[in-house]
N, C-alpha and C positions, 0 to 999 in steps of 0.2 A: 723190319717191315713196320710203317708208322700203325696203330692201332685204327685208322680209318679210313684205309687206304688197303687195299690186297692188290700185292705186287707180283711181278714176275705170272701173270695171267698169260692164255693160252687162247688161239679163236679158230673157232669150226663153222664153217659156213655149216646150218642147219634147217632142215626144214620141216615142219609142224604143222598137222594141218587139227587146229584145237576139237574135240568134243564139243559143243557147246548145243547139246541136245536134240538136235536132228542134222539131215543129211545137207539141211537148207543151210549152215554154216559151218563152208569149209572154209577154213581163214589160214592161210601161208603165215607161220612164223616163225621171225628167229628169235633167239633168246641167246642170257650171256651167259659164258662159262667163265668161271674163277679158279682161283688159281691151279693150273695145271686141268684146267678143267676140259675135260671132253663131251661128244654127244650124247643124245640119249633120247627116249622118248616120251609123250604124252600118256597119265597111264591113270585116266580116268573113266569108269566104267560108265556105260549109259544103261537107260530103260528103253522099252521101246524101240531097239536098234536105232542108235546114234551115229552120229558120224565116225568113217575108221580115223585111227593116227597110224604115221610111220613107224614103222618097227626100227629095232635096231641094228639089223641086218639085212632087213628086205624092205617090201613095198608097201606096207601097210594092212598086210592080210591078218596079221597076227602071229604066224607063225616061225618067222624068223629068217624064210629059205628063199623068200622073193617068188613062190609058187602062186599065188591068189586062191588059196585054200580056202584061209578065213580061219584055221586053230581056233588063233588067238581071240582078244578084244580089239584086234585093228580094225577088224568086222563090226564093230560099233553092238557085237553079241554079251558085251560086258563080261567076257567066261575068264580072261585072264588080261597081263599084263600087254601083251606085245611085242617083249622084246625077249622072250628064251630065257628071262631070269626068273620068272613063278609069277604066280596068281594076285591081281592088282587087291588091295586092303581100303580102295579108293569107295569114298559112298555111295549109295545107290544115286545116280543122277534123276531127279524128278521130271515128268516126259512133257514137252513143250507142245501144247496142242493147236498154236497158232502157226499158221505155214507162212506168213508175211517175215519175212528175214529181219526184222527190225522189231519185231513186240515175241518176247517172252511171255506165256500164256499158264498156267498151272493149275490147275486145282489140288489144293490143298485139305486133307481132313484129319482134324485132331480124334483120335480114337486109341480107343483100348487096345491092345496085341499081347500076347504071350513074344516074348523073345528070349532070345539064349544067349546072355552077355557070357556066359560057357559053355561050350557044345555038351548037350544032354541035360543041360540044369534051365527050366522055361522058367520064367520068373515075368510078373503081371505088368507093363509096362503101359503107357502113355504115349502115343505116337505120333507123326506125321505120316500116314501113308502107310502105316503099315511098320515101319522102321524108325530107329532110333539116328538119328542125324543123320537123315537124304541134304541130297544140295542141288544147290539150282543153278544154272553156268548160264551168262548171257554175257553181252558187250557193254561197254559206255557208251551212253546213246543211246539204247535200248528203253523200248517202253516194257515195263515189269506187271503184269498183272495177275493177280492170285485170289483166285476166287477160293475163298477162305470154308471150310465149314466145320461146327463145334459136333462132333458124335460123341463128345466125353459123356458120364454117368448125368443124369439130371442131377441139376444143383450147381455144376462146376463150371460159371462162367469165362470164359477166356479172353485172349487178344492174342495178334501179333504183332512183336517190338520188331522193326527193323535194325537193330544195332549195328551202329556206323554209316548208315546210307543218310544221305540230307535228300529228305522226305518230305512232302506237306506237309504240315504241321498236322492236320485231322488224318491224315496217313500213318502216322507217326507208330500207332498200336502200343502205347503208355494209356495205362488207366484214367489218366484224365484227358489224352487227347481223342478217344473217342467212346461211346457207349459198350459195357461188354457184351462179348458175344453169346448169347445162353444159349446152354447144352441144345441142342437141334436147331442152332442158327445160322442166318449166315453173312457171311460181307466178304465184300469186295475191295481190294485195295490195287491200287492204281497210278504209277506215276513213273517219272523218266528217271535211269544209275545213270550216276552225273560221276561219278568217279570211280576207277578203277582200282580195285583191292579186293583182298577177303572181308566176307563181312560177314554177319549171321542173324539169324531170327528164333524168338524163342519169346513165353507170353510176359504180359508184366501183370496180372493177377497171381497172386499167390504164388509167384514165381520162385519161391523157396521149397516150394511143394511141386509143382508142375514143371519146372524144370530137371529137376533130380525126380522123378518119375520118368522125365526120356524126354519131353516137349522142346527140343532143339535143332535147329538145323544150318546147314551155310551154305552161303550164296558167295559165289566166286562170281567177280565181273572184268573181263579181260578188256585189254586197250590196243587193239591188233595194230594201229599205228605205233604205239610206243612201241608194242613187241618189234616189228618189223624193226627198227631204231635200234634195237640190243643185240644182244646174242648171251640169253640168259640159258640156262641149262634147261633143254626140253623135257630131263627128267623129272617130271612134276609129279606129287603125290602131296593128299588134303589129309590132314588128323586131324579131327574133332577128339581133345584130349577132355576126359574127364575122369570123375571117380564116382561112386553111387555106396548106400549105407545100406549091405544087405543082413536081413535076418531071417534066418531062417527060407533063405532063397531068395524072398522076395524083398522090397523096398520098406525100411523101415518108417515110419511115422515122422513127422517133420521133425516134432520137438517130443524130447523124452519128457514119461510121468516123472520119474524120480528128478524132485527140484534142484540136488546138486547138479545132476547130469545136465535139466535142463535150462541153467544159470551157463552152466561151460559150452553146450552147444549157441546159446547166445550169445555170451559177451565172444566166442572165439570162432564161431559159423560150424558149419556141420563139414567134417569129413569123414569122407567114403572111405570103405574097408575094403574095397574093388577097383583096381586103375583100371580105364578105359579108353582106348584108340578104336573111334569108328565104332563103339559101342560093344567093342568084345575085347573079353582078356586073353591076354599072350599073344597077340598077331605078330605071327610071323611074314617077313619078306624080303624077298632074292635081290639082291642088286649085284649090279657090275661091280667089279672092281677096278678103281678107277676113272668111271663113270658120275660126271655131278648129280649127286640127287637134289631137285630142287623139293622143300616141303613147305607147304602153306599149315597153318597151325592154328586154333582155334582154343583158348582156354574157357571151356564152357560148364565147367564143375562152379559149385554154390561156392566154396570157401577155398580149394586147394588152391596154395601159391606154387602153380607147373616151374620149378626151376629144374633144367632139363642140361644134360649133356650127354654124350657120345662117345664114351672112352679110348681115348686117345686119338681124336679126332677134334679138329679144333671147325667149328659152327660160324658160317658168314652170313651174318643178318643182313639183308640186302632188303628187307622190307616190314612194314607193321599196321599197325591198324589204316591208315591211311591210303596207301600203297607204296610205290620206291622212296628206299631212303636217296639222299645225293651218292652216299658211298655206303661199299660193306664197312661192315663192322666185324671185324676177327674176336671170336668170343672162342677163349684157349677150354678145355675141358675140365669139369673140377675135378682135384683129385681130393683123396684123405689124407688129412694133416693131424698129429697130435696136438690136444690143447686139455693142458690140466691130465695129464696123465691116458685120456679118450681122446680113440679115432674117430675124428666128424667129418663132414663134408667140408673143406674150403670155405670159412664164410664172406671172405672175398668175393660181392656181386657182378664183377666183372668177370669172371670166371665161368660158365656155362648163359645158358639164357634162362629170363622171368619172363615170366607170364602171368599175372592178376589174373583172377577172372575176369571174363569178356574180351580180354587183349589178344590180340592177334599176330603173328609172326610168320616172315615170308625168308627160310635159310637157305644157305645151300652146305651139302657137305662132301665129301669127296673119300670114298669108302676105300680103306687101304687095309692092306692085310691079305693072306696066303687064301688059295682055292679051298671051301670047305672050310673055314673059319666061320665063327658069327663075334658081332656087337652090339648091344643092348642100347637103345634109348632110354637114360635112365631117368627116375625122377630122384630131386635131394632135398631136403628139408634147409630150410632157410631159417634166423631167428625173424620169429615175429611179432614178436609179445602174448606168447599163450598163456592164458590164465587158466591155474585152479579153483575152484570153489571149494567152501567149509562153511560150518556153523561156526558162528560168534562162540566162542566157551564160556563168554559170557551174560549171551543171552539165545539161547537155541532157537531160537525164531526168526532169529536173524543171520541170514548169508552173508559173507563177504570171498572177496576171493583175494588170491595168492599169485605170484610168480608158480609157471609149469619149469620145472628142471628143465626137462627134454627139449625146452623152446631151440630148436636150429640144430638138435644131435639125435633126430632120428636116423637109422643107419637108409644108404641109398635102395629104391626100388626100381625093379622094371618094368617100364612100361610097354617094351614090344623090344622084338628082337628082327635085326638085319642079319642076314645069311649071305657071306660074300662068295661070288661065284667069277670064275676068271674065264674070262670071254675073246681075252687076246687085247692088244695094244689098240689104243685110240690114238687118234693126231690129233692137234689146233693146235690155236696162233692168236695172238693178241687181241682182249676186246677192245673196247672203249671204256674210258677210267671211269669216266661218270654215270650215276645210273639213271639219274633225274634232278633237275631243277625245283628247288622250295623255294619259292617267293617269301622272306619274311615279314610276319604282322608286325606294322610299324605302332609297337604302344606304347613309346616314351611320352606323349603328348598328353597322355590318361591323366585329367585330374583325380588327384586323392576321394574328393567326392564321389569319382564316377567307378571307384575300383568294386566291385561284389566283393563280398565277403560270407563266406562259406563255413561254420564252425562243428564239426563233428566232436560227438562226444556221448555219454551215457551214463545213466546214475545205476545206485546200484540195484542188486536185484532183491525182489518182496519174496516172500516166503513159498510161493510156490515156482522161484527162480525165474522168475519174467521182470524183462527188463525197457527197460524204452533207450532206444537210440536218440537221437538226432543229428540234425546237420541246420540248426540256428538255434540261437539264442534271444533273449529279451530281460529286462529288467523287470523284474518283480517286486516289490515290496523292498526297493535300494539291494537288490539282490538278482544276479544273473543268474535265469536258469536256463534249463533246456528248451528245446519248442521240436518235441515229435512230429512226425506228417500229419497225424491225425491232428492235431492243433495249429497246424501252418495254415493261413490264413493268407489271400491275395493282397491283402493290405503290406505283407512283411514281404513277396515278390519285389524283386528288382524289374523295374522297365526298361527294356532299350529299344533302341530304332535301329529296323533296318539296315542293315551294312554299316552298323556301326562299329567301333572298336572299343573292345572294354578288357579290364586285368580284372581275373577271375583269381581270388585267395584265398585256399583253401586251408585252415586253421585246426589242424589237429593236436586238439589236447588230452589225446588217451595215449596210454603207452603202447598199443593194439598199431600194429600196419594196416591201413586199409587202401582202398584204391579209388576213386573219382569218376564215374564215369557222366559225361552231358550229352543227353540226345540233339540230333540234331544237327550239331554243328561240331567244329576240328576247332583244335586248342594247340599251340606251340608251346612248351612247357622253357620259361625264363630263367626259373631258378628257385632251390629251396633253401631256406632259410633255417638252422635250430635256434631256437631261443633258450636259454637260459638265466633265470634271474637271480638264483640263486647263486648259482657262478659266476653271473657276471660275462656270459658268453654269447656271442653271437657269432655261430657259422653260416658262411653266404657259399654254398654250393651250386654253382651256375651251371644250368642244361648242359652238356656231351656237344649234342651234336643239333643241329635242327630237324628236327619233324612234324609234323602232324600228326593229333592224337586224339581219340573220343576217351581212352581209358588209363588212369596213370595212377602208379603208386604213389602212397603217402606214408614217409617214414614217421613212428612215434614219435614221441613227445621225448627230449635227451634228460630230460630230467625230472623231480617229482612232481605230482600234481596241483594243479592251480600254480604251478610257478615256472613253468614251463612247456613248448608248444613245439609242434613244425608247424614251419606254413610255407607252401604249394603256391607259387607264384606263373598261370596261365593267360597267355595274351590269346584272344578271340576274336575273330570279324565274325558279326551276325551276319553273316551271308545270304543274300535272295537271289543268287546268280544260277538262273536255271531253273528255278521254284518261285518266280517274280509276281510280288502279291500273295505268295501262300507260306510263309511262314508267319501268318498273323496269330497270337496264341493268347488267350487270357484267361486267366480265373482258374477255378481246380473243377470245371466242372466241363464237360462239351457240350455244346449248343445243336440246333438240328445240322447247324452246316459250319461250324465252328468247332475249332479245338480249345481247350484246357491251355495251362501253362508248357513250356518244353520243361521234362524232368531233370532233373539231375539227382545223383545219391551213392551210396556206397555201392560197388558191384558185389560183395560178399551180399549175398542173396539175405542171410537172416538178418543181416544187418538192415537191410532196407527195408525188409519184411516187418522189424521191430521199429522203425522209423527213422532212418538215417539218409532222410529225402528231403527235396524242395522243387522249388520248381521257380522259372523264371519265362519273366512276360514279354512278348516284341510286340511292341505297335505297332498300329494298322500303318499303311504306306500312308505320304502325304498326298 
């Protein structure tokens, strides 16, 4: 089976009538099953009694028998799955209170809650409503409106980022595109999901703190025409994967006192000592045997890189931040391989799926194994370039840091477990090969002049292990240094126009992986390049496959410092298709009816926290 390509498929007429937060959208869908794939059902809870889905044996009561009881969650009662295999693990859907079929309506309020990322352990949490990642369900086409309000402690002003939706620019909820929210405020945000995908929301003040406090959530936006066009596995299920640093119960402080510690939490981002799916550990859930599970995925952790597999179960990407790929992508499970005498994970990235933070991932998988069996979603460590820190020995005032041994041989962890359960044999029959069409960005024509150039990097850390990131440079004194956010200046902004096309190059000269992510607008990733000067090498590693992307990894540097680089080669159309006349954006500051720059920066949270941002300008239309 070619690797982009899933053969030997199977097709079920199916029908689906989606959640999407009240009774006012019932939408008929089919969806596609892969290989060997069969039916299944919709198994996202609501608020509010939502609309029912079909079960997997009956009519959509919930309970399996075709009685119209109502058990289940088919009853829109959010109590279980609906289809006789256990209780949905799916977010709390937030309640739509506009009854017009066409505007998505919410209120939204960041507050304090007590939650129980363990059953019986409450620990002091940061919320949306009450809960740690709700989500919001609407169409393409749909008007979004979220009347926003800050109930955090006085002092802690906020935003929300839309991440991955192409927003107004003053919509946008980045710290420069509009004024913060202070604690007892409020705002409104307002505009039309032009695109169908997973997306998510979460703030961008101190977003290394208030995020990992709980302040996240996802927005699913369906495309009922595309769906009706497929026949994707209706067995759909949303994880918002992360991890959280608890002490002593509760969430520990962003950056540690102790300056080695808090040298290592910066140059390498903070990770949690708690995996979480849907905001609690260990979730367990039932599936068929059989049966495609479709899962939308969400890497919403400050630092962890989610590389995820399914043992012995090979994972089909069939979507990502964007929405449909053209084809799946067969991603085989990792196993443990000896290396140096230790058992590690596979460091093969072709092997299981990644996830950066902020990325997103649309799989399917297809659960095999005897009745009363389970298999673990696992998580695996990847190399990434972890650094240790030390004192200078020869000058104890001074930090520097070291290679971490353990970089990529931490042993695998779990992050939820599937309980397979045998329900009897399924049928189908052949889908359609294709999943969607990507138009590609034509940007051979980019002059050299007009290519961004994007440079991350960091010096090192001062004596109480604080460090400055960046993501540009400048000449100083016949000398290139860094240029933090705090020192980025509109002058050092790049300008484009409107629906223009530009090659965005992102320049990584630390040995550290990080990721990319630009508001706003979708990027086709070209290809990356390792430099080395020292060897005399140059690798030209060309994109996989085409897609659309807001968030993308960025491999180190292959070789020593200053003498070697990766660099991240992304083609871009400024897009105003949809949002025409409102992606106008300049300067680092908002106006009363004007946005800031659109951001860009690392998505490891402390990274951009410590400055490894910028921002770039679109002129006004002509």
């Amino acid at each position: 089976m070619d690797a982009g390509t899933v053969a030997d498929r199977r097709d079920i007429p199916l029908e689906l009538t989606t959640n999407v937060t009240k009774m006012k959208r019932n939408i008929l869908i089919s969806l596609v099953v892969f290989p060997m794939l069969m039916a299944g059902c919709n198994d996202a809870p609501e608020t509010e009694g939502g609309a029912g889905t079909e079960t997997e044996t009956g009519d959509g009561d919930g309970d399996g028998d075709g009685d119209g009881d109502g058990d289940g969650d088919g009853d829109g009662d959010g109590d279980g799955d609906g289809d006789g295999t256990g209780d949905s693990i799916n977010p709390v859907i937030l309640e739509d209170i506009n009854p017009d079929e066409n505007i998505v309506e919410i209120n939204l309020v960041a507050e304090v809650a007590e939650v129980e990322y363990e059953d019986g352990a409450a620990t002091t949490a940061w919320t949306y409503n009450g809960v740690i990642g709700p989500a919001i369900e609407a169409n393409v086409g749909d008007t979004l409106i979220v009347h926003f309000t800050n109930n955090l402690p006085d002092g802690n002003d906020t935003t929300v980022h839309w991440h991955g939706l192409e927003v107004p620019a003053n919509m946008d909820g980045s710290m420069i595109a509009q004024e913060p929210v202070p604690a007892g405020g409020e705002f409104t945000y307002e505009f039309e999901l032009l695109r169908a995908s997973t997306h998510w929301f979460h703030p961008h003040i101190r977003g290394n703190q208030q995020v990992e406090l709980g302040l996240q959530g996802l927005l699913i936006v369906h495309d009922p025409e595309q769906d009706q066009a497929l026949e994707l596995p209706d067995r759909e299920h949303w994880f918002v994967l992360d991890d959280v640093l608890l002490e002593g119960g509760q969430v520990a402080p962003p950056y540690p006192e102790d300056p080695l510690e808090n040298a290592m939490t910066q140059i390498n981002g903070r990770t949690g000592n708690t995996l979480l799916v849907n905001g609690k550990v260990g979730q367990e859930l039932d599936v068929q045997i059989g049966r495609p599970q479709r899962i939308r995925m969400v890497n919403t952790s400050n630092t962890r890189f989610m590389r995820l597999s399914v043992p012995g179960h090979t994972l089909y990407r069939i979507g990502g931040d964007a929405g449909l790929l053209e084809q799946a992508i067969a991603l085989p499970p990792i196993e443990q391989v000896e290396v140096e005498g230790q058992m590690i994970s596979d460091p093969d990235l072709s092997k299981g799926l990644v996830l950066t933070p902020g990325e997103r991932a649309d799989v399917v998988f297809i659960p095999e194994g005897s009745d009363g069996d389970s298999v673990t979603l696992e998580w695996h460590d990847m190399a990434r370039g972890r650094h240790t820190a030390m004192y200078n020995p020869n000058n104890m005032n001074m930090i520097m840091y070291g290679d971490d041994d353990t970089d990529g041989e931490l042993p695998p962890e779990s992050l939820m477990t599937f309980n397979l359960v045998d329900l009897g044999p399924v049928d189908g029959a052949a889908p359609p090969d294709a999943l969607d069409v990507i138009t590609p960005i034509m940007h051979e024509g980019v002059p050299q002049e007009d290519v961004i150039r994007i440079m991350f990097g960091h010096n090192m850390p001062d004596v109480d292990g604080n460090i400055n990131l960046f993501a540009a440079m400048m000449m100083v004194n016949m000398q290139m240094v860094g240029v933090p956010f705090a020192n980025f200046t509109p002058d050092m902004a790049p300008t484009v126009e409107p629906n223009e096309v530009r090659i965005i190059e992102v320049i990584n000269n630390t040995a550290g992986v990080h990721n990319f992510h630009l508001h706003g607008f979708f990027f086709q990733p070209i290809e990356t390049v390792l430099i080395d000067d020292q060897q005399m090498t140059v690798d030209v590693i060309p994109a996989e496959y085409l897609e659309n992307k807001d968030t993308i990894i960025l491999p180190g540097r292959p070789g020593g410092m200053g003498t070697s680089r990766s660099i991240t080669r992304l083609a871009v159309t400024f897009s105003d298709e949809g949002r025409e006349g409102q992606i106008f954006a300049a300067g680092k500051q908002p106006g009363p009816d004007s946005s800031g720059g659109w951001l860009y920066h690392c998505h490891l949270l402390e990274h951009s926290d410590r400055g490894m941002a910028g921002f770039l300008q679109v002129a006004p239309p002509p």
